[in-house]
VMD Tcl script that draws the C-alpha trace (Angstrom):
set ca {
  {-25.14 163.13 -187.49}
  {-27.68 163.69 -184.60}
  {-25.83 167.16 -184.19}
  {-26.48 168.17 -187.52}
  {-30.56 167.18 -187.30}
  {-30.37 168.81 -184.29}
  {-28.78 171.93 -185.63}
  {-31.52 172.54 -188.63}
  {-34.36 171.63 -186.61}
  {-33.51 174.55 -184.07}
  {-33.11 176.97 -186.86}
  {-36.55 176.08 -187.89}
  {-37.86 176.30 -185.22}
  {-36.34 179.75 -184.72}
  {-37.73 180.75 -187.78}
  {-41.08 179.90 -187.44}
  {-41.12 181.19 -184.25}
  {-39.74 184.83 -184.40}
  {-37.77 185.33 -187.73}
  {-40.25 184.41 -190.61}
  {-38.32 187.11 -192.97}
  {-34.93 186.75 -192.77}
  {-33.85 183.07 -192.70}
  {-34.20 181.65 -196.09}
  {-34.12 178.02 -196.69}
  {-32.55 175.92 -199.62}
  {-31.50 172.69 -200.34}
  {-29.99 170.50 -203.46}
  {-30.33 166.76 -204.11}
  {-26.91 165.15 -205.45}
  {-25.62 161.59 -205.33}
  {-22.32 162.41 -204.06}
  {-23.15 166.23 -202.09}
  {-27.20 166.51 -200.91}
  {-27.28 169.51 -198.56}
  {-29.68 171.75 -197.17}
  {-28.89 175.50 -196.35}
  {-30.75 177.88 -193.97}
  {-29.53 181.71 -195.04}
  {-29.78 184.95 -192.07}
  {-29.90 188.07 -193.76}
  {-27.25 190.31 -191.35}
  {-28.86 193.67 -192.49}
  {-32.41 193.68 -193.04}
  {-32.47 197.03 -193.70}
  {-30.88 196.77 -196.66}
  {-31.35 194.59 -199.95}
  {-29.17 192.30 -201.31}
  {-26.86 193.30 -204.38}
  {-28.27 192.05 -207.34}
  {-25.67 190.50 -209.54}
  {-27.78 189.84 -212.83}
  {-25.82 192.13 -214.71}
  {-21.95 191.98 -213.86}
  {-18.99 190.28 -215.29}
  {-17.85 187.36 -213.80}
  {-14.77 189.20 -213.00}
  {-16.94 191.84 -211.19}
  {-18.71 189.89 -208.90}
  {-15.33 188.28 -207.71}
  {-13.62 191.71 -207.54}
  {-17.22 193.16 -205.42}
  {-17.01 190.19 -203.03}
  {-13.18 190.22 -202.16}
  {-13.19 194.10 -201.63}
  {-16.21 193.50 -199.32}
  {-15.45 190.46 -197.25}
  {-14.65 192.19 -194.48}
  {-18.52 193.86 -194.52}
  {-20.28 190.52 -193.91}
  {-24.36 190.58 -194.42}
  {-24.91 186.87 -194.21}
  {-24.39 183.48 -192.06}
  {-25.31 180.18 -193.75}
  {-25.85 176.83 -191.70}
  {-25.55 174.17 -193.65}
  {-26.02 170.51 -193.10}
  {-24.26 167.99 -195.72}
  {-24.70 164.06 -196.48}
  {-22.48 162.16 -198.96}
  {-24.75 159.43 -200.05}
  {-22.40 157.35 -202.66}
  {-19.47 157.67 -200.24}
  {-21.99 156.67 -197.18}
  {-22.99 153.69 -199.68}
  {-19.65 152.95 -199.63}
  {-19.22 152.50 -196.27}
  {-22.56 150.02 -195.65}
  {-21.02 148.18 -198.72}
  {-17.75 147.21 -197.18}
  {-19.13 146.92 -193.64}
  {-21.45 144.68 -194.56}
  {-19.69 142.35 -197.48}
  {-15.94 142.63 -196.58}
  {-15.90 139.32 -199.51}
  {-17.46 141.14 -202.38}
  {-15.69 144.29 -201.35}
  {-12.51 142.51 -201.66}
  {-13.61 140.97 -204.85}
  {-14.44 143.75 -206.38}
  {-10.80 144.72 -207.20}
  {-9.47 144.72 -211.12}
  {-5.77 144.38 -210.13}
  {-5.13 146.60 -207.96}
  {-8.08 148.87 -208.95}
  {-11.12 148.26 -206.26}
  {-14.05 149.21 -208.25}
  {-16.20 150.71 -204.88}
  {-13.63 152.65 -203.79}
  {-13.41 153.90 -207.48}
  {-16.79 154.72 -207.05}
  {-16.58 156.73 -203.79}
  {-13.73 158.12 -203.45}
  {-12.69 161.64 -203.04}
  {-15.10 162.23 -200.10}
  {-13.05 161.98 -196.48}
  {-16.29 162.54 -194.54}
  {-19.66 160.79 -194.62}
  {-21.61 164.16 -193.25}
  {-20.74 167.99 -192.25}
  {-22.11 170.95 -191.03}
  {-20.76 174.22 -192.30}
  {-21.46 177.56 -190.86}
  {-20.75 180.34 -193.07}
  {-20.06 184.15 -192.65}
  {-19.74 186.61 -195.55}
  {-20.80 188.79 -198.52}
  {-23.54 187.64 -200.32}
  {-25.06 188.95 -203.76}
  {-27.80 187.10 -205.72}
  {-28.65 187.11 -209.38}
  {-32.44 187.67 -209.44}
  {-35.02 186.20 -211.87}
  {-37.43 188.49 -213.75}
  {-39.97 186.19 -213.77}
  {-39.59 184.96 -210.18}
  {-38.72 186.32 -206.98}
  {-37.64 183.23 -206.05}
  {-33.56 183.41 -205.45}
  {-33.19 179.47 -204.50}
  {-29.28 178.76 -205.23}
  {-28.82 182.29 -207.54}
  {-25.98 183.03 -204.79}
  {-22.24 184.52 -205.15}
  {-20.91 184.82 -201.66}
  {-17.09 185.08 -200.50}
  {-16.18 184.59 -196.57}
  {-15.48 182.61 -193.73}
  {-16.49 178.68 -193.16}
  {-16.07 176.19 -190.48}
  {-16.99 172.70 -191.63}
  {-16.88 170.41 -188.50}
  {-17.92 166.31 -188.68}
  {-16.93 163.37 -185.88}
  {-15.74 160.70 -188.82}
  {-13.49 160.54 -191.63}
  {-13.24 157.98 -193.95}
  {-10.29 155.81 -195.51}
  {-10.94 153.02 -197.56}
  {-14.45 153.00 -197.09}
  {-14.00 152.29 -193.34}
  {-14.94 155.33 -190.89}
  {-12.59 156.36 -188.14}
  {-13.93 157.85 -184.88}
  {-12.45 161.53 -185.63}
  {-13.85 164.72 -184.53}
  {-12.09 167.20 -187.27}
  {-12.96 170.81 -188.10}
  {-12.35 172.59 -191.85}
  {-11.12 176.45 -192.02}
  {-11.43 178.27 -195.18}
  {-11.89 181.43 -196.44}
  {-13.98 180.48 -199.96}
  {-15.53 182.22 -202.96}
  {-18.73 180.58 -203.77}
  {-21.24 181.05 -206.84}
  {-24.37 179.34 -208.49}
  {-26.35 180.84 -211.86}
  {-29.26 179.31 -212.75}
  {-31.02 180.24 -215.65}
  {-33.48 178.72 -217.91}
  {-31.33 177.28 -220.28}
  {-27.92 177.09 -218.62}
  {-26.52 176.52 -214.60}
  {-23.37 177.52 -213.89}
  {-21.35 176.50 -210.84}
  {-18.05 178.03 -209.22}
  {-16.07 177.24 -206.13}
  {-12.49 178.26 -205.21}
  {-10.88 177.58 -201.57}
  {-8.26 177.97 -199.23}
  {-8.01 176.23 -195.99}
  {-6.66 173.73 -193.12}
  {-8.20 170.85 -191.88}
  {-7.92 169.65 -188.36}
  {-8.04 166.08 -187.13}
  {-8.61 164.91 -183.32}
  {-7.39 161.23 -184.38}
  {-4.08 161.36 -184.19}
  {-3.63 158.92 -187.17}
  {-4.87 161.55 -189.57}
  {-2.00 164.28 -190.07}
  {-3.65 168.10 -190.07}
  {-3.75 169.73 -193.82}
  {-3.86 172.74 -195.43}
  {-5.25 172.60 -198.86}
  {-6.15 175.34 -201.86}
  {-8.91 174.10 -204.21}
  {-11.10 174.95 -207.42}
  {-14.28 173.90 -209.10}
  {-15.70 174.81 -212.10}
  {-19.35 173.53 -213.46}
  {-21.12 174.21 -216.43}
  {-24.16 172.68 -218.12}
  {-26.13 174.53 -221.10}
  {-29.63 172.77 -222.05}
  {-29.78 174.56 -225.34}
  {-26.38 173.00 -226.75}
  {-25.43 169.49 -227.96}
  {-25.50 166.59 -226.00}
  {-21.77 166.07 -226.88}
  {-20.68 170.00 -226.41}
  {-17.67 169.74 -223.75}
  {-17.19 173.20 -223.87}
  {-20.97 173.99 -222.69}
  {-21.49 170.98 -220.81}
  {-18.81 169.70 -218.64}
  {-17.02 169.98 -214.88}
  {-13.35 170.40 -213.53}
  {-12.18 170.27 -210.24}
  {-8.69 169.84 -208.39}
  {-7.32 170.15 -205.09}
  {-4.07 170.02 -203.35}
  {-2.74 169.65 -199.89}
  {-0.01 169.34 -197.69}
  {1.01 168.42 -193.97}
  {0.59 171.78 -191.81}
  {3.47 170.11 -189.85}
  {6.22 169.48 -192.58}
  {4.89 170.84 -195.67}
  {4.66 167.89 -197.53}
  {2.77 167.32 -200.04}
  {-0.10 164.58 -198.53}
  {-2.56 164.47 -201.39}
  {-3.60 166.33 -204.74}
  {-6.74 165.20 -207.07}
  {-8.00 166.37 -210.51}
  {-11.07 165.24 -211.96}
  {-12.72 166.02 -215.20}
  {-16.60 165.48 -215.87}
  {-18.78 165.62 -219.00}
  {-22.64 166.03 -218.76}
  {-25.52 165.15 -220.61}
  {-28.25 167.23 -220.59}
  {-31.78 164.92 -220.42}
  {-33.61 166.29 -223.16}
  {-36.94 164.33 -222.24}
  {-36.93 166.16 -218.90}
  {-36.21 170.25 -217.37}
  {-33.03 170.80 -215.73}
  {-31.91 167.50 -215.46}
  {-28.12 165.91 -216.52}
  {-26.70 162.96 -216.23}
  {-22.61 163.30 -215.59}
  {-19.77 160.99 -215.70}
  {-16.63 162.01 -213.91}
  {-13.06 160.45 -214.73}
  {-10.46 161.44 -211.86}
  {-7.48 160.72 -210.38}
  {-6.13 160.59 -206.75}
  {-2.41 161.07 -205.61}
  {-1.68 159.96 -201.89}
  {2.02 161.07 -201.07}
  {1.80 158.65 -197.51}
  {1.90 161.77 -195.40}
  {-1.74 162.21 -195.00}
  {-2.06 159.48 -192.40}
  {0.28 157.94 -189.09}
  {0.38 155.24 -187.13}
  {-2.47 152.69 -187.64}
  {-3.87 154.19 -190.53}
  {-0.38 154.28 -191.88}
  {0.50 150.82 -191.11}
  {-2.42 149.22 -192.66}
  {-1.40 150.18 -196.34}
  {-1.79 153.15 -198.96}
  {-2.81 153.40 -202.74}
  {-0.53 155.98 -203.49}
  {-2.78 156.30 -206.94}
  {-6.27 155.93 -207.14}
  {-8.60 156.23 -210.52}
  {-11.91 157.65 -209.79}
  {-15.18 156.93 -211.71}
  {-18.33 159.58 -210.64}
  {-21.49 158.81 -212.05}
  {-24.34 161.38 -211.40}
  {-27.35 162.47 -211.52}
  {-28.56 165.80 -210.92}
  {-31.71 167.81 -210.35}
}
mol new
graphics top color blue
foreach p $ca { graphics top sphere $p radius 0.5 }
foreach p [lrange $ca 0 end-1] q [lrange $ca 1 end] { graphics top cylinder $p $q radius 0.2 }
display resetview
């Protein structure tokens, strides 16, 4: 964690110092993904593509054919506060934790889970468009980008215990947020391995997709307009086995007493094959299924 503080506060510093117009700064307050991003504009001399007017199926087909072309690099630096909860929780009242269980559902874990590390930081290297606001030159998250990221963190969790484990995420992603007035809309898709130092975790590689949607001017109940999928699966980058695949399904409520606020309740599930873990890990027991409840609330 002291890396990551470390990390942003030498960027700023940077900034402020000798590059006051070409890092932009951005952040986003979630109970499960909080994160804030410092952007470096690669070519200054020329502007950013602006987006506001493409297909969806444009801006994808734009930001594979120019991948290879990058004109940004993102530093990011990520906390997972439920998951993190999670963690004190158990640390700190093993009894209640235990208690907690409905059969052989543990309601924390069902809570937390889907989250193997309690922090990150990402850097980032790609093609970036935005999607500008007429009424604003202020950009904020109205990004599409497609590149290169290396995540890198020294835990990962199981249970809600963390393990001493310096690991390191590679993926080549496609990345997109629209904001509007009256709608937000939220895309991820991902390809990558994951790399573990402890030895009990077994190295992954994984393909992934999200999907987010919320529209303020529909009905609360709309789960067309107003709703969130995700899934991922992986396997072991040594035998090929599948380790672990998840799907979860959210629907959101837009807040109609405040501006671009929802409230969103996720319903997921978790499939552990046994082959993500070895030794210890492996020894001390698996849930080979695992329901997931995600309540949220986001700004």
């Amino acid at each position: 964690m002291k890396n990551v503080i470390v990390t942003v506060l030498i960027l700023g510093m940077w900034n402020s110092l000798f590059a006051q117009d070409i890092i932009e700064y951005d952040y986003e307050l979630d109970a499960y993904y909080s994160n804030v991003s410092a952007f470096l504009d690669l070519e200054r001399d020329k502007e950013l593509t602006d987006a506001s007017n493409y297909s969806e199926t444009r801006i994808y087909t734009d930001l594979l054919l120019n991948s290879f072309s990058p004109n940004i690099f993102l530093v990011e630096a990520a906390v997972h506060p439920m998951p993190i909860a999670g963690l004190y929780f158990r640390q700190n009242n093993e009894d209640m934790y235990e208690k907690s269980k409905i059969q052989n559902l543990n309601l924390v874990k069902a809570i937390t889970a889907g989250f193997p590390e309690p922090y990150s930081l990402s850097f980032f290297v790609g093609r970036m468009m935005v999607f500008k606001n007429k009424d604003s030159e202020y950009i904020g998250k109205n990004r599409a980008y497609m590149g290169y990221l290396v995540t890198v963190g020294d835990y990962s969790i199981k249970d809600n215990q963390a393990h001493r484990d310096r690991w390191a995420n590679f993926e080549i992603k496609l990345k997109g947020t629209r904001e509007k007035a009256d709608r937000d809309l939220d895309w991820s898709f991902r390809v990558g391995s994951r790399i573990h130092e402890n030895r009990n975790f077994v190295n992954s590689i994984y393909i992934g997709a999200r999907r987010s949607s919320i529209d303020y001017n529909k009905g609360v109940w709309s789960f067309l307009y107003n709703s969130a999928f995700s899934s991922m699966l992986a396997v072991s980058s040594d035998t090929f086995e599948l380790s672990e695949a998840d799907i979860m399904i959210e629907k959101k409520w837009p807040l109609q007493w405040t501006k671009k606020m929802s409230f969103g309740l996720g319903l997921g599930y978790i499939y552990n094959s046994g082959a993500k873990y070895r030794g210890e890990l492996k020894e001390e027991g698996i849930d080979t299924h695992q329901l997931v409840f995600r309540p949220n609330l986001k700004f």
